[in-house]
C-alpha positions as a Markdown table, in Angstrom:
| # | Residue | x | y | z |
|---|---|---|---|---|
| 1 | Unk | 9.1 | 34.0 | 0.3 |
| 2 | Unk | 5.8 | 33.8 | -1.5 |
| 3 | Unk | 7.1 | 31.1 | -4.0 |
| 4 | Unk | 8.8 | 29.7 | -1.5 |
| 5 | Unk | 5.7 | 28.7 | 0.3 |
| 6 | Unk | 3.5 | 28.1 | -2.8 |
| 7 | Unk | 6.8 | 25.6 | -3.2 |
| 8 | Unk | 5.9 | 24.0 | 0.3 |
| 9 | Unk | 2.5 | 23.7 | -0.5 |
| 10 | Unk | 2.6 | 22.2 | -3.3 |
| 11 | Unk | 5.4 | 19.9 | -2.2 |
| 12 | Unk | 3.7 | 18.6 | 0.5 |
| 13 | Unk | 0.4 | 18.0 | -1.3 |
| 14 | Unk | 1.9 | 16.0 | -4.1 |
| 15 | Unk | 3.5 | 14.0 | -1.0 |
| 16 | Unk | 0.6 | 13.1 | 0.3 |
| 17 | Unk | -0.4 | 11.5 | -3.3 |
| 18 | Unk | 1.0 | 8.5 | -4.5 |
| 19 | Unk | 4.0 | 10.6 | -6.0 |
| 20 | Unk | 7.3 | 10.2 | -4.3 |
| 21 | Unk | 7.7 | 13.8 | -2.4 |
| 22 | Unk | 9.7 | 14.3 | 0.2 |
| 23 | Unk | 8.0 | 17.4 | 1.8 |
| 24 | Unk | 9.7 | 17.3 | 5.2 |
| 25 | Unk | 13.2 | 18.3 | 3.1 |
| 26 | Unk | 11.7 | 21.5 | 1.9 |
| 27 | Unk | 10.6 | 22.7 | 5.5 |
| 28 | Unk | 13.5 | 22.0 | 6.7 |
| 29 | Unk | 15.5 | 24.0 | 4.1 |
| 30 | Unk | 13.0 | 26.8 | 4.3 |
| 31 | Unk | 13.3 | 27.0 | 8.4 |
| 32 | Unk | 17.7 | 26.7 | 8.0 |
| 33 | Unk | 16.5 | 29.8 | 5.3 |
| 34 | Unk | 15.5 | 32.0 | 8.1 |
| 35 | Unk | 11.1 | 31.0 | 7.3 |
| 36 | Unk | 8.6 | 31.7 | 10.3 |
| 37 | Unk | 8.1 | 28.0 | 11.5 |
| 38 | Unk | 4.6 | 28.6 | 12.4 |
| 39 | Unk | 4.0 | 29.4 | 8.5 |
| 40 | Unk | 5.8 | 27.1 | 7.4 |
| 41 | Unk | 3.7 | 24.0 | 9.3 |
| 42 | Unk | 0.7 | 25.6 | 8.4 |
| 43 | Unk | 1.7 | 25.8 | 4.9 |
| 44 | Unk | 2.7 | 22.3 | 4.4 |
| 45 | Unk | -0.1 | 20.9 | 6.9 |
| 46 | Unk | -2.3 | 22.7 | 4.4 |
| 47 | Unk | -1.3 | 21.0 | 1.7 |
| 48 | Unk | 0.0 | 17.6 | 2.8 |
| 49 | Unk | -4.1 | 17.2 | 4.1 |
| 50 | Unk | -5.8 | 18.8 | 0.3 |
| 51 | Unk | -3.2 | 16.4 | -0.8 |
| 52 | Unk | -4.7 | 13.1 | 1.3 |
| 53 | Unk | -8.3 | 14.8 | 0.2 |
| 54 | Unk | -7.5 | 14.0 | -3.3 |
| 55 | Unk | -7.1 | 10.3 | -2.3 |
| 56 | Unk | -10.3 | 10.3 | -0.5 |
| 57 | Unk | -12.1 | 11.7 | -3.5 |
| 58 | Unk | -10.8 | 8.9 | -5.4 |
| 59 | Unk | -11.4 | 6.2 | -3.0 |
| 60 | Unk | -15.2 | 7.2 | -2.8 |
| 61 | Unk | -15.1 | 6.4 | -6.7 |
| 62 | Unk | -12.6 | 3.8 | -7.2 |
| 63 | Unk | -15.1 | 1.1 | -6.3 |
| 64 | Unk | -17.2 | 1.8 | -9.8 |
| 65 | Unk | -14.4 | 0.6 | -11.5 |
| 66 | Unk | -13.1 | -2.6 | -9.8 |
| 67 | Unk | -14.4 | -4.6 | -12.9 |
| 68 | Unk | -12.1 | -3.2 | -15.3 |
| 69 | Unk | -8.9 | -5.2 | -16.2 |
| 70 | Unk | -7.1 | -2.3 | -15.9 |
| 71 | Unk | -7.9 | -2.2 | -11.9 |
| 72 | Unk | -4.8 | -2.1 | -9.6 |
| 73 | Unk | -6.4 | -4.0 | -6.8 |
| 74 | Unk | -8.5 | -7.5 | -6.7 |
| 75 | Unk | -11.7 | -8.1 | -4.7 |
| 76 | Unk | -10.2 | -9.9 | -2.2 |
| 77 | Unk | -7.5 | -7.1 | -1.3 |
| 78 | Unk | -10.1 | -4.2 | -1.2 |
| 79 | Unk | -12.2 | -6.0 | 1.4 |
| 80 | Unk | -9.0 | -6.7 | 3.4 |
| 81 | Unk | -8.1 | -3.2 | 3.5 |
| 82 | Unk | -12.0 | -2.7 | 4.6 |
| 83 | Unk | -12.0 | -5.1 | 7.4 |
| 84 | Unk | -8.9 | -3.5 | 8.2 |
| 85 | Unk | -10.0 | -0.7 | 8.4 |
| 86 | Unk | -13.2 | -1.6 | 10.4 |
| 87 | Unk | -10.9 | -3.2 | 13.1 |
| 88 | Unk | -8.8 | -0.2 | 13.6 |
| 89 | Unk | -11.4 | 2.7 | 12.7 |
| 90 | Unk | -11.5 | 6.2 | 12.2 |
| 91 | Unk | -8.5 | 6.7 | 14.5 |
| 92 | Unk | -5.9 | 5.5 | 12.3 |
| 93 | Unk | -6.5 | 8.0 | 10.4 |
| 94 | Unk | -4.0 | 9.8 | 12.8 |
| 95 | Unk | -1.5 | 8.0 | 11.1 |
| 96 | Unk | -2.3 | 8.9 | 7.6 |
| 97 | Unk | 1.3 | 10.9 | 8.2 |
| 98 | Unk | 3.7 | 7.4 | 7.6 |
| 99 | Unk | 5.7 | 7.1 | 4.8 |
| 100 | Unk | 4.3 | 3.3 | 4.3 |
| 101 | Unk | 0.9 | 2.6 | 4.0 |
| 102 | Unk | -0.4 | 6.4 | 5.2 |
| 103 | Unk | -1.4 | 7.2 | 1.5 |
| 104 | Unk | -3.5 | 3.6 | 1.1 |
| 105 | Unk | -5.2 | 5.0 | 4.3 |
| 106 | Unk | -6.9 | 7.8 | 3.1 |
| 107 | Unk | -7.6 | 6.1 | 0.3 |
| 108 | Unk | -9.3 | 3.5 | 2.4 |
| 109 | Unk | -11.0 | 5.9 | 4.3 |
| 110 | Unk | -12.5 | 7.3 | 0.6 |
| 111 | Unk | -13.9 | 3.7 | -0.1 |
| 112 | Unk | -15.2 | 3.5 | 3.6 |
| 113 | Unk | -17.0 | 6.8 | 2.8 |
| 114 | Unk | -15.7 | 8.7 | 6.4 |
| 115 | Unk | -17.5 | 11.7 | 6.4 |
| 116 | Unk | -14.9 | 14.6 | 4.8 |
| 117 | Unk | -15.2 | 17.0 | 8.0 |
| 118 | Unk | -14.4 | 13.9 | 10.4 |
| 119 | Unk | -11.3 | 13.0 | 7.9 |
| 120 | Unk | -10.0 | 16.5 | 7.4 |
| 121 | Unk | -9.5 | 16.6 | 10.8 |
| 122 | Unk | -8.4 | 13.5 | 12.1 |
| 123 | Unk | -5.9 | 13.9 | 9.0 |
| 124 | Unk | -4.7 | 17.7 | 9.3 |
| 125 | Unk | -3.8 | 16.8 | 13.6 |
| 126 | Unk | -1.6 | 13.9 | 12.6 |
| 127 | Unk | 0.2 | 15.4 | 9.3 |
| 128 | Unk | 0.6 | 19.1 | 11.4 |
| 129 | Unk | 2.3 | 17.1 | 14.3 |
| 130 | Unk | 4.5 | 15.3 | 11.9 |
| 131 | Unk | 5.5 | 19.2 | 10.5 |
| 132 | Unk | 5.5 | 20.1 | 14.0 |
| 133 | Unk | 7.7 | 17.4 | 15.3 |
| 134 | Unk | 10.0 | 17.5 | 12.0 |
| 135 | Unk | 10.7 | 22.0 | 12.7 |
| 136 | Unk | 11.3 | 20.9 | 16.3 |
| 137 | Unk | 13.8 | 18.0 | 15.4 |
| 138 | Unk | 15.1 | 20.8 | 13.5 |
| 139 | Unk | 15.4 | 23.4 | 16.1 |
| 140 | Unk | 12.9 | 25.7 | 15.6 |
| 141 | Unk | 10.4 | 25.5 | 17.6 |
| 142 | Unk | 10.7 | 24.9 | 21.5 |
């Protein structure tokens, strides 16, 4: 089972990069398996948040290299996604857990230097209840 959840883990923190993972799959085979739901969110709430760390670290240093050609993103669409992100605030980062635009989010939130302890947080609730709710669609819990 130990593999198994070093599996999770690190299934669920590539998902939470830019990578196509599908995390939720995993968990759900892992719980049909016989796995202790309870470890099993944990697990991949564990690694789904280091995972949306990693974009935070790089969005507090992306900005020193906007000049470059090589640069995914022009001026104008970085301070969109920053006025975006000043209209909606720290909040959304609730919904880091969507599969479309959740992963720009905690990038943004990098580049809008949130303080780590207030993103970890806000981050770990709304990816755990996505775990949660995904192990209760799936019978486990409740």
């Amino acid at each position: 089972m130990t593999a198994s959840l070093a599996t999770l883990f690190a299934t669920a923190f590539l998902a939470a990069t830019i990578l196509p993972f599908y995390s939720e799959v995993l968990l759900f085979a892992l719980l049909e398996a016989g796995g202790d739901p309870t470890l099993l969110v944990i697990v991949a709430t564990a690694g789904n948040t280091l995972g949306a760390v990693v974009n935070w670290v790089l969005g507090r240093f992306l900005l020193r290299f906007q000049d470059r050609r090589w640069f995914a993103f022009n001026r104008a669409q970085v301070a969109g996604a920053q006025r975006w992100f000043q209209r909606y605030g720290v909040w959304s980062l609730l919904f880091a857990w969507m599969p479309v635009g959740g992963d720009a989010l905690t990038l943004i939130a990098g580049i809008m230097k949130v303080r780590l302890d207030l993103f970890v947080i806000l981050v770990g609730v709304g990816k755990g209840l996505r775990y949660v709710s995904v192990a209760w669609v799936a019978g486990w819990i409740g």
